[in-house]
ROMAR-714978 format. One record per atom (N, C-alpha, C): residue number from 1; residue in three letters; chain; atom name; x, y, z. Coordinates in Angstrom, 3 decimals, always signed. Layout:
+-----+---------+--------+-------+----------+----------+----------+
| num | residuo | cadena | atomo |        X |        Y |        Z |
+-----+---------+--------+-------+----------+----------+----------+
| NUM |     ALA |      A |    CA |        X |        Y |        Z |
...
+-----+---------+--------+-------+----------+----------+----------+
END
This chain:
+-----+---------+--------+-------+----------+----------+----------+
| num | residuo | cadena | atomo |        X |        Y |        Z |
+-----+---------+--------+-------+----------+----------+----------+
|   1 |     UNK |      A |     N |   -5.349 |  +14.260 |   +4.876 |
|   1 |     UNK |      A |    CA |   -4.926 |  +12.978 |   +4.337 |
|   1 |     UNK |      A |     C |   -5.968 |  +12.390 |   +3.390 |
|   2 |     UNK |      A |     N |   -7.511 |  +12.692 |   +3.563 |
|   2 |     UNK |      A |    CA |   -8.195 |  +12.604 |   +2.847 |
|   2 |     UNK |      A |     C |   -8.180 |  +12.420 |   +0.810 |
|   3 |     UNK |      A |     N |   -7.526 |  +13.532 |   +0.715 |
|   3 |     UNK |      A |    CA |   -6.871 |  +13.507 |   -0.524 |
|   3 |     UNK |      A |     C |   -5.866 |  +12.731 |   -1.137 |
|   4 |     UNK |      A |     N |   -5.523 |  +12.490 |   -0.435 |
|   4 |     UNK |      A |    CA |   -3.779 |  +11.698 |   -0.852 |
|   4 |     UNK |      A |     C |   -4.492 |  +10.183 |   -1.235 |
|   5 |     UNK |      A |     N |   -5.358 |  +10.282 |   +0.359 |
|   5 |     UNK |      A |    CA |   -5.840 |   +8.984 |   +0.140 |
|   5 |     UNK |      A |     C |   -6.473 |   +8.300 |   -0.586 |
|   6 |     UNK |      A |     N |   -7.550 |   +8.784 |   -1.465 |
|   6 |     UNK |      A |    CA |   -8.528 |   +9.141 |   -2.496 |
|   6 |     UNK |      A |     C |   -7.242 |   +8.574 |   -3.534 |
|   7 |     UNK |      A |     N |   -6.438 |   +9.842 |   -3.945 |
|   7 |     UNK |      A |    CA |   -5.556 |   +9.423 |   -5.003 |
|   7 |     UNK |      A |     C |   -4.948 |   +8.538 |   -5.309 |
|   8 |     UNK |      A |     N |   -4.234 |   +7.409 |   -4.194 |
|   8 |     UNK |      A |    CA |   -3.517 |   +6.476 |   -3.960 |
|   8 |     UNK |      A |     C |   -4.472 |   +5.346 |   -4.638 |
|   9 |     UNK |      A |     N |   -5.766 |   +5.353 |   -3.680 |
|   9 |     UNK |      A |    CA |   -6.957 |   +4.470 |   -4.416 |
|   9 |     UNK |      A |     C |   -7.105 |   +4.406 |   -5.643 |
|  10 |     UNK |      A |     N |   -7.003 |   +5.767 |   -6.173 |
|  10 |     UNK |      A |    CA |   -7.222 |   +5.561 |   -7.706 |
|  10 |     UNK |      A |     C |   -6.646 |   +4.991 |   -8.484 |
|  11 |     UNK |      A |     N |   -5.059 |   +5.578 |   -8.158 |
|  11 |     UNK |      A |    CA |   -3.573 |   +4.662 |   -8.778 |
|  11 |     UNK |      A |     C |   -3.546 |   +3.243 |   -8.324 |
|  12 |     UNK |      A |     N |   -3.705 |   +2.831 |   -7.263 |
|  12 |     UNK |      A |    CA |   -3.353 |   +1.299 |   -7.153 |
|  12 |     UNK |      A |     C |   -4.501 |   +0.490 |   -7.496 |
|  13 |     UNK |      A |     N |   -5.588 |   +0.881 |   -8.097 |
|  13 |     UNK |      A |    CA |   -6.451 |   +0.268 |   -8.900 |
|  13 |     UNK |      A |     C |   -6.487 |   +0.422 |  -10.547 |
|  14 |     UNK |      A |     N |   -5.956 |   +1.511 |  -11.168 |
|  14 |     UNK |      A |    CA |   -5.410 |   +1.568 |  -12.227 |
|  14 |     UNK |      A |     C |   -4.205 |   +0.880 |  -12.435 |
|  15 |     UNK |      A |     N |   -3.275 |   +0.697 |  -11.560 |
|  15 |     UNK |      A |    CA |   -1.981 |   +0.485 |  -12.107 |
|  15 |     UNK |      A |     C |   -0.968 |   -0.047 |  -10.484 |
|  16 |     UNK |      A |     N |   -1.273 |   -0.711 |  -10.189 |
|  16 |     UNK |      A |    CA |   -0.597 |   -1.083 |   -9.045 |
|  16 |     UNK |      A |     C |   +0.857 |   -1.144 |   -8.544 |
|  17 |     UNK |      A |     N |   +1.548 |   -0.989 |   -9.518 |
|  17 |     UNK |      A |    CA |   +3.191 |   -1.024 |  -10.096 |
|  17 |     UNK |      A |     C |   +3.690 |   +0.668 |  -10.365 |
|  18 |     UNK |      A |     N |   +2.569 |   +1.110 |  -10.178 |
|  18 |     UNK |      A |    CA |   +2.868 |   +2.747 |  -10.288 |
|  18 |     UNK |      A |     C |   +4.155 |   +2.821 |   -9.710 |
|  19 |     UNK |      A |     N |   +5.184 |   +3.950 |   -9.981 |
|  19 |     UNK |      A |    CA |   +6.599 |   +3.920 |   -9.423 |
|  19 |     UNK |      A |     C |   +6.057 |   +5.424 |   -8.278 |
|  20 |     UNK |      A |     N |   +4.300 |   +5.967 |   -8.066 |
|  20 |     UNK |      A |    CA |   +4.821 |   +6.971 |   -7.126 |
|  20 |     UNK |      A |     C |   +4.084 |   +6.327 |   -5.830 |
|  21 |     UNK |      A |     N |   +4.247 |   +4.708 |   -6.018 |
|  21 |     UNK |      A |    CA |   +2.660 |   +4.055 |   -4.954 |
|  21 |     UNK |      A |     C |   +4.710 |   +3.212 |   -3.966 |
|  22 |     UNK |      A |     N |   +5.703 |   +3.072 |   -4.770 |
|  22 |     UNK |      A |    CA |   +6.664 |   +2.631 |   -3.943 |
|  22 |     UNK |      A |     C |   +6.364 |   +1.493 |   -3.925 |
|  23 |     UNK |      A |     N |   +5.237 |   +0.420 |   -4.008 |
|  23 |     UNK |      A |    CA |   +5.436 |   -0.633 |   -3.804 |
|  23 |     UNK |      A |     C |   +6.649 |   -1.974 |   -3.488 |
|  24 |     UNK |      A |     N |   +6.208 |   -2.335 |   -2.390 |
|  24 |     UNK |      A |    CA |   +6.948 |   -3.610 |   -1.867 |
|  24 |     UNK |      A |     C |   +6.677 |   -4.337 |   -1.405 |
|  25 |     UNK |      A |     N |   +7.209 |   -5.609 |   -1.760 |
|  25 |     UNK |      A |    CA |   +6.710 |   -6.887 |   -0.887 |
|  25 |     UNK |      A |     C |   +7.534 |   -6.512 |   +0.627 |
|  26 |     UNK |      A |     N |   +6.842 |   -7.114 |   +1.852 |
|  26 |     UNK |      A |    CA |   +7.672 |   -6.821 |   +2.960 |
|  26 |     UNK |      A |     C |   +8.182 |   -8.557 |   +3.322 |
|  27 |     UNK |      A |     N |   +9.159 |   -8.136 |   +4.313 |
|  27 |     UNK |      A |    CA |   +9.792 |   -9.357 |   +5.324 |
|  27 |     UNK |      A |     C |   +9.357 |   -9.566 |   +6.654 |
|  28 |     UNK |      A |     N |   +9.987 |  -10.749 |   +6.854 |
|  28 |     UNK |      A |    CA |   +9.735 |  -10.908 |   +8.171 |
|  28 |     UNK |      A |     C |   +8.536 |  -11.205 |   +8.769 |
|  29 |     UNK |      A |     N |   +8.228 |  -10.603 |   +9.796 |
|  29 |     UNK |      A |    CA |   +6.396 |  -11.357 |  +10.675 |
|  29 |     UNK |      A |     C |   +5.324 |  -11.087 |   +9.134 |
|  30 |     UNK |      A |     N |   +5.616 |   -9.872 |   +8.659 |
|  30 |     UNK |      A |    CA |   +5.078 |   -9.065 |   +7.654 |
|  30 |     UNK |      A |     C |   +4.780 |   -9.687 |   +6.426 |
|  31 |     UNK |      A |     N |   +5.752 |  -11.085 |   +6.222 |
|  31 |     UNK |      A |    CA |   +6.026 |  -11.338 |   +4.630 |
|  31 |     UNK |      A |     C |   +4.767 |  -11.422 |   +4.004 |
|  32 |     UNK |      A |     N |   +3.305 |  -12.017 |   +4.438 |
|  32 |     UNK |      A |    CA |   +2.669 |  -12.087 |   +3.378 |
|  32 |     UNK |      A |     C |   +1.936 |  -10.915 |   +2.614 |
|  33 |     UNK |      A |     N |   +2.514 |   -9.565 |   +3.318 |
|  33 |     UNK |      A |    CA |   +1.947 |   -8.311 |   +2.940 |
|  33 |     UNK |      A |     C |   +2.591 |   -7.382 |   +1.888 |
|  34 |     UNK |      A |     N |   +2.522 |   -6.578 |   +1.514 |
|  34 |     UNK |      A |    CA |   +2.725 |   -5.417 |   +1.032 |
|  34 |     UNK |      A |     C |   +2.695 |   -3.989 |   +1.261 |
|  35 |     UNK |      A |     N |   +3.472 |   -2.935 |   +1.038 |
|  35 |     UNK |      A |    CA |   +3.600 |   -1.993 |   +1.701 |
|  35 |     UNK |      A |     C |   +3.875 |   -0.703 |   +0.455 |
|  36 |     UNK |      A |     N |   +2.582 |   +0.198 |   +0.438 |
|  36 |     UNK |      A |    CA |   +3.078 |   +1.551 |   -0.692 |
|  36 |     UNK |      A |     C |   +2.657 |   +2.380 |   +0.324 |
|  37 |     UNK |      A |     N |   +3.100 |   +3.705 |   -0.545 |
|  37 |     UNK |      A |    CA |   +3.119 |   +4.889 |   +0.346 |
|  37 |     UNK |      A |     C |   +2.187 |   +5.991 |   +0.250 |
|  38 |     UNK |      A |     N |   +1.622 |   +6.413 |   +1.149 |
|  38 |     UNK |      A |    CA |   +0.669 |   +7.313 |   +0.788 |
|  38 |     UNK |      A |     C |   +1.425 |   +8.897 |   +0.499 |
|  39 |     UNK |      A |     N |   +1.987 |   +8.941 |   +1.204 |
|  39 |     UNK |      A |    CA |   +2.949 |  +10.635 |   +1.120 |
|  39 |     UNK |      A |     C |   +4.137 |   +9.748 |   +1.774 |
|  40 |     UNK |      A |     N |   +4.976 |  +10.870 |   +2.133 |
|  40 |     UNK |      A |    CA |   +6.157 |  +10.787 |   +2.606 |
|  40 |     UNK |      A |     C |   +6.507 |   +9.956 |   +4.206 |
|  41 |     UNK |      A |     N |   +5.183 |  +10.278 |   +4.481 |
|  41 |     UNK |      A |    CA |   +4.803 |  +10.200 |   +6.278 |
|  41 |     UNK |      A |     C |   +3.944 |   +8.446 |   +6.244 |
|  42 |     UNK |      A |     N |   +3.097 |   +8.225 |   +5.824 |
|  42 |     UNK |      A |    CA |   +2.264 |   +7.226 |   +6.069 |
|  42 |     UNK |      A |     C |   +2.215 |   +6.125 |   +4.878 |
|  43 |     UNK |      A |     N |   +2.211 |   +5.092 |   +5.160 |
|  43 |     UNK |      A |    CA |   +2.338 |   +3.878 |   +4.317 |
|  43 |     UNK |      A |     C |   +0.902 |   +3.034 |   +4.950 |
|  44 |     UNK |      A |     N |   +0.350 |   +2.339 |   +3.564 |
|  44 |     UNK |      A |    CA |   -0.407 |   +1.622 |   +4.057 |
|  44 |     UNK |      A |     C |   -0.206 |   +0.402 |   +3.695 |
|  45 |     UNK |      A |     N |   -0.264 |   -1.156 |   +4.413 |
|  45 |     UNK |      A |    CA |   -0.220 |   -1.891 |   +3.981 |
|  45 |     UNK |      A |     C |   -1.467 |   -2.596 |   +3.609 |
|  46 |     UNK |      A |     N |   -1.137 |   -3.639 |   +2.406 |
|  46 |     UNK |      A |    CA |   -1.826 |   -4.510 |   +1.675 |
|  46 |     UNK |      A |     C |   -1.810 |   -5.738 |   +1.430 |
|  47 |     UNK |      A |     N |   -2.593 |   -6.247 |   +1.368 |
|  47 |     UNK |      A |    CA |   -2.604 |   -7.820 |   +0.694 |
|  47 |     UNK |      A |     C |   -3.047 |   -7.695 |   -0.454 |
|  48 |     UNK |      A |     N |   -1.731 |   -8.030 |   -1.607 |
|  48 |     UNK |      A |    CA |   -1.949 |   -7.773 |   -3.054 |
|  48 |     UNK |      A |     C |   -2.060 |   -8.844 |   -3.477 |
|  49 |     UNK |      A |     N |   -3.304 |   -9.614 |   -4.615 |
|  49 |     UNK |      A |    CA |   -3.654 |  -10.808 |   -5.119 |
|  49 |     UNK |      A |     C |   -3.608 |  -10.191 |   -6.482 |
|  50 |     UNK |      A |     N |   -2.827 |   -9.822 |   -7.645 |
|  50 |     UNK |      A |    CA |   -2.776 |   -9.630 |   -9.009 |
|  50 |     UNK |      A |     C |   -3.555 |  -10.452 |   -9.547 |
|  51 |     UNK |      A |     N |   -3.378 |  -11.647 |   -9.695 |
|  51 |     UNK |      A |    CA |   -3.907 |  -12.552 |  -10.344 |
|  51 |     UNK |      A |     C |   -5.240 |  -13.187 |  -10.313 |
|  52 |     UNK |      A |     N |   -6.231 |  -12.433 |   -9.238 |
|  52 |     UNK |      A |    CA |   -7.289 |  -12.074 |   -8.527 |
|  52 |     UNK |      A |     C |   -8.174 |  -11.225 |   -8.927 |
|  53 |     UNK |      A |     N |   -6.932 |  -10.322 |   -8.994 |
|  53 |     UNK |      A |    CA |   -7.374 |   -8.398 |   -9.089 |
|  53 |     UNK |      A |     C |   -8.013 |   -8.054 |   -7.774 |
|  54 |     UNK |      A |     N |   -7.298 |   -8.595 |   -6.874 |
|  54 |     UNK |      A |    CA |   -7.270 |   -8.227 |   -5.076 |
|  54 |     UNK |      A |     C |   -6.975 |   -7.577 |   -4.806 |
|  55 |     UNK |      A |     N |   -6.884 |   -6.691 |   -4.125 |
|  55 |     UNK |      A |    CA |   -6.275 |   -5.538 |   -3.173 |
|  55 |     UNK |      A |     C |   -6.800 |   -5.318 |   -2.105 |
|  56 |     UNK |      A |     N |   -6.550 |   -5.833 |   -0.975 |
|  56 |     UNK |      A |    CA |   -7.111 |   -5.646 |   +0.275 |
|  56 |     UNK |      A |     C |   -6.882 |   -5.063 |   +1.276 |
|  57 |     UNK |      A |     N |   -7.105 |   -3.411 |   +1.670 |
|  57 |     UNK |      A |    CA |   -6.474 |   -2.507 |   +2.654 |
|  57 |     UNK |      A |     C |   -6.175 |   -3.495 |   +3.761 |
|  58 |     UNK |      A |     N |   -5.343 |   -3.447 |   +4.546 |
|  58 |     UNK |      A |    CA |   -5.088 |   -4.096 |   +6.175 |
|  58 |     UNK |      A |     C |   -4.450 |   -2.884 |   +7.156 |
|  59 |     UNK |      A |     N |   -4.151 |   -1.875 |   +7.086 |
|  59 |     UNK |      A |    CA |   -4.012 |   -0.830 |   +8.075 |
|  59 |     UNK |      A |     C |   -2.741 |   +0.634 |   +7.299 |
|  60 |     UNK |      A |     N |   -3.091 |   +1.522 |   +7.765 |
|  60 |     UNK |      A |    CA |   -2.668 |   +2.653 |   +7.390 |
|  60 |     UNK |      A |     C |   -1.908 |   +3.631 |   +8.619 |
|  61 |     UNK |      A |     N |   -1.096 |   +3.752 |   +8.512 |
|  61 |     UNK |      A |    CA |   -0.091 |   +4.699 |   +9.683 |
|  61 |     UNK |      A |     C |   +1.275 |   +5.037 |   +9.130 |
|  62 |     UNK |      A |     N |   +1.656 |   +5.740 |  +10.456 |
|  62 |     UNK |      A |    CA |   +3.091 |   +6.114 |   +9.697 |
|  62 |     UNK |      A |     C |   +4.314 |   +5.046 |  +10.001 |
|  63 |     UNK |      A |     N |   +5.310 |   +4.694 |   +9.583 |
|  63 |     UNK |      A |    CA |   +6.010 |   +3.847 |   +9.547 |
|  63 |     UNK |      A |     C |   +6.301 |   +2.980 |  +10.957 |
|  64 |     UNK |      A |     N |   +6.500 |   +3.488 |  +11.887 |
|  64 |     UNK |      A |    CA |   +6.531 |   +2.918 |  +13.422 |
|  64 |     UNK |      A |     C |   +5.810 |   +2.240 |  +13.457 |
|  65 |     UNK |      A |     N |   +4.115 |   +3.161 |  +12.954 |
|  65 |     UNK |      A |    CA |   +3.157 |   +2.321 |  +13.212 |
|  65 |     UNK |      A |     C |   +2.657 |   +1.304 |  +13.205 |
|  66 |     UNK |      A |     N |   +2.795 |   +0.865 |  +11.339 |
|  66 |     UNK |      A |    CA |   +2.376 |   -0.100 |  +10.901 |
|  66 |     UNK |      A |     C |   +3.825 |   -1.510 |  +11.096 |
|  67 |     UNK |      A |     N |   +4.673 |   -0.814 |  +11.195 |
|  67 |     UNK |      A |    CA |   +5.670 |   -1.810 |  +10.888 |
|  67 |     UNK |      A |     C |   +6.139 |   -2.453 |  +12.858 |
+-----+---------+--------+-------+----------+----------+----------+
END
C-alpha cells in the first residue's frame, strides 16, 4: 500500500479534483469530511480547506472501516 499511498499524496497536492483521487464531500455524522480513494479497497478520509491549501489526513481503511 506503500506505493499507492505515496502516489495519492502526490496527486492530491498537485491537483485535488483529480478524477482518479474520486473525491467527495461525505454526509451525515461525516459531513465535515471528505473522502478519495486510494485503490479500489481503501479510502482515506480528509479535511479539505482549498482556500487554505489544507489537506489534513484524518484516517485511512477500507470502507467499513472508515465509514
Amino acid at each position: 500500500m506503500i506505493p499507492t499511498y505515496a502516489k495519492v499524496l502526490s496527486i492530491l497536492e498537485t491537483n485535488p479534483y483529480h478524477p482518479s483521487l474520486r473525491l467527495h464531500k461525505l454526509q451525515g455524522k461525516l459531513h465535515e469530511y471528505y473522502s478519495i480513494s486510494l485503490d479500489t479497497q481503501y479510502r482515506m478520509l480528509i479535511v479539505l480547506n482549498i482556500d487554505e491549501s489544507t489537506i489534513i489526513p484524518i484516517d485511512i481503511g477500507t470502507h467499513d472501516e472508515i465509514y
